[in-house]
N, C-alpha and C positions, 0 to 999 in steps of 0.2 A: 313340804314346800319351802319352809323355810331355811333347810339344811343345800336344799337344791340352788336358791336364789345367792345361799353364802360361797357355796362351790363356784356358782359362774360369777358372781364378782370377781372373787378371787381370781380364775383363770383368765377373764376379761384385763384385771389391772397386770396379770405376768402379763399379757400379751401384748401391752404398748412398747411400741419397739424407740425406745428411747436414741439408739443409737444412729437410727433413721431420720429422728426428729431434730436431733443435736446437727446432723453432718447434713440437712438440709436448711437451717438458719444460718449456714455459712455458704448457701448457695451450692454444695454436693450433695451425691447421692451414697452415702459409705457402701452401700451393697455395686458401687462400679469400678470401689477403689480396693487395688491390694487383694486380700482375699477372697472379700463379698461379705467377709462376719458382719454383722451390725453390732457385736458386743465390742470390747473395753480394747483389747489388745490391736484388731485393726482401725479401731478408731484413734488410739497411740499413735501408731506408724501413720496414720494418712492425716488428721488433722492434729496434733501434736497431744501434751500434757493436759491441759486444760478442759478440751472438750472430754476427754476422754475419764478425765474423773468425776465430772460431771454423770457422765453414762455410768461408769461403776456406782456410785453413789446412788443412784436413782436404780439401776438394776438390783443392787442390793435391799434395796427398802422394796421394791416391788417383790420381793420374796419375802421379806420380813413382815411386815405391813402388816398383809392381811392375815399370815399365821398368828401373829399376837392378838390382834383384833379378834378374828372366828374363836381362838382357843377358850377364850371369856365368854362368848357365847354359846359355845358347846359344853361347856361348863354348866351353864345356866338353865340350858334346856333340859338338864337332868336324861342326856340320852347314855342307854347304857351302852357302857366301855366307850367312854369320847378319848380313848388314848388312840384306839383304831379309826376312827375319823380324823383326829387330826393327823395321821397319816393320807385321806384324800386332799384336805386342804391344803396339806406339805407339797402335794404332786400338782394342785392346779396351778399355781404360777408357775413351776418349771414347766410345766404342758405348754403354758402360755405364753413363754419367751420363745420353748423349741419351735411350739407348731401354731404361730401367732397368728390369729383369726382378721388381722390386719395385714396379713405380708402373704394371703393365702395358701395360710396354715402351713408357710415356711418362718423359720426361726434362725437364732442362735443356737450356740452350745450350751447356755445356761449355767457358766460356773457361777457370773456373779449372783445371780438369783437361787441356784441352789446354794450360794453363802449366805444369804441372807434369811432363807429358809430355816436354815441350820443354823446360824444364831440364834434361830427364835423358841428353836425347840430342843439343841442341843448347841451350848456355848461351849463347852470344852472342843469336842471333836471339833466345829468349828474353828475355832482357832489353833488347834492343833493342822488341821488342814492347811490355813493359813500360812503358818510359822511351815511349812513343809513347801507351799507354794512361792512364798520368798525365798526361803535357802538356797531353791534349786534355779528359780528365774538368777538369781546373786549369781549362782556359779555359773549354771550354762548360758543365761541370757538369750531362751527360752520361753517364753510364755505359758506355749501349749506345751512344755516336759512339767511346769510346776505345776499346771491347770491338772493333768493327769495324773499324775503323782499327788499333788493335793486329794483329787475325789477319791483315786485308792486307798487313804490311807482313813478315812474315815471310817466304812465298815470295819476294820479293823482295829479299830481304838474301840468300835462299841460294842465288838465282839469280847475284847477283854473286858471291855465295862459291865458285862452280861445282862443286855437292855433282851428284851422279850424278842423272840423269835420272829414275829411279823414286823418290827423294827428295824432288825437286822436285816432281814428279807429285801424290806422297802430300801434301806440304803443301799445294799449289796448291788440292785436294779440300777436305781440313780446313777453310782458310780460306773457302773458299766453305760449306761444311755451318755454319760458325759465322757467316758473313754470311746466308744462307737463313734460320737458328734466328732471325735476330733481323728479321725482316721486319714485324711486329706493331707492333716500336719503330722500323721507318723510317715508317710509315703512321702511327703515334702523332704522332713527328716533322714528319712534312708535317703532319699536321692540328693541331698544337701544343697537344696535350696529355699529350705524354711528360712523367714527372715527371723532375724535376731529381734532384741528391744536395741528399740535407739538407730534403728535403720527406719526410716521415714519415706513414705511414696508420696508423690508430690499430688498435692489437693487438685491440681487440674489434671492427672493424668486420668484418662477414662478408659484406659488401655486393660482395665479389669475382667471378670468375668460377667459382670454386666444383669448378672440376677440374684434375686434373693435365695444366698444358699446361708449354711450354717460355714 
């Protein structure tokens, strides 16, 4: 019962769509502007710098959070192998931004929350992911080439790292759920009209797609 109640916390706190909440205190809807993401990147382009770090900030602790918090508690309950549960706990905030029980059980792509996740339980790859996800926004100016390239290179850093097989497994999944999420911006991509960073849709245009997609 009480393994169950930490799970739906957990996925309950991914599931607050922060970017929804930001880009409605200034009077919009982010899910009508630009692409429809509720995450970081089309909250950049439609309400500028500000709001938008605001929402990574917040989506990253909503992955963080409550992996640190349950780990201490899974810890305590003496359940055995809590390295395998905290692998459910890892997946219930990304569950929770993708398939937000507020936006019915549509979401995000989840990079910031799967970075925040991934701090809590593995800080290198993390930041390697990181440091992969600016390099390539820097040169292509890009978002979603970093965001991709970021989550692919994680199972791979903890493949050399030789972390336990169900580890691997669980990232190898992620990273492809965050490559699949962003299938819209490789098709945008071939057909060269994904926007750049620093190309901005104007906060009253409501010319979007008008639903909550990823």
């Amino acid at each position: 019962m009480r393994l169950s109640l930490l799970l739906t916390a957990a996925y309950l706190l991914g599931s607050i769509p922060f970017g929804v909440l930001v880009s409605r205190a200034r009077g919009v809807d982010i899910r009508r502007l630009g692409s429809g993401n509720i995450g970081f990147s089309n909250v950049l382009r439609a309400l500028g710098p500000r709001p938008a770090a605001i929402v990574l900030l917040a989506d990253v602790a909503k992955g963080a959070l409550p992996v640190l918090a349950g780990r201490s508690l899974l810890v305590r309950w003496h359940l055995a192998d809590p390295d395998l549960w905290v692998l459910a706990l890892a997946l219930a905030p990304i569950a929770g931004h993708s398939f937000s029980v507020f936006l019915g059980f549509r979401g995000g792509r989840a990079v910031a929350t799967t970075l925040g996740v991934l701090l809590a339980v593995a800080w290198p790859a993390a930041l390697l992911g990181l440091g992969v996800w600016v390099l390539l926004v820097a040169t292509t100016r890009y978002i979603s080439v970093g965001s991709m390239a970021g989550a692919a290179v994680v199972p791979i850093y903890l493949a050399w790292a030789g972390v336990r097989w169900e580890w691997l497994a669980f990232w190898c999944a992620i990273a492809a759920l965050v490559i699949l999420r962003h299938v819209p911006n490789l098709q945008r991509l071939l057909a060269g009209t994904e926007a750049k960073i620093g190309e901005r849709v104007r906060a009253d245009d409501d010319s979007g797609p008008g639903i909550p997609r990823a």
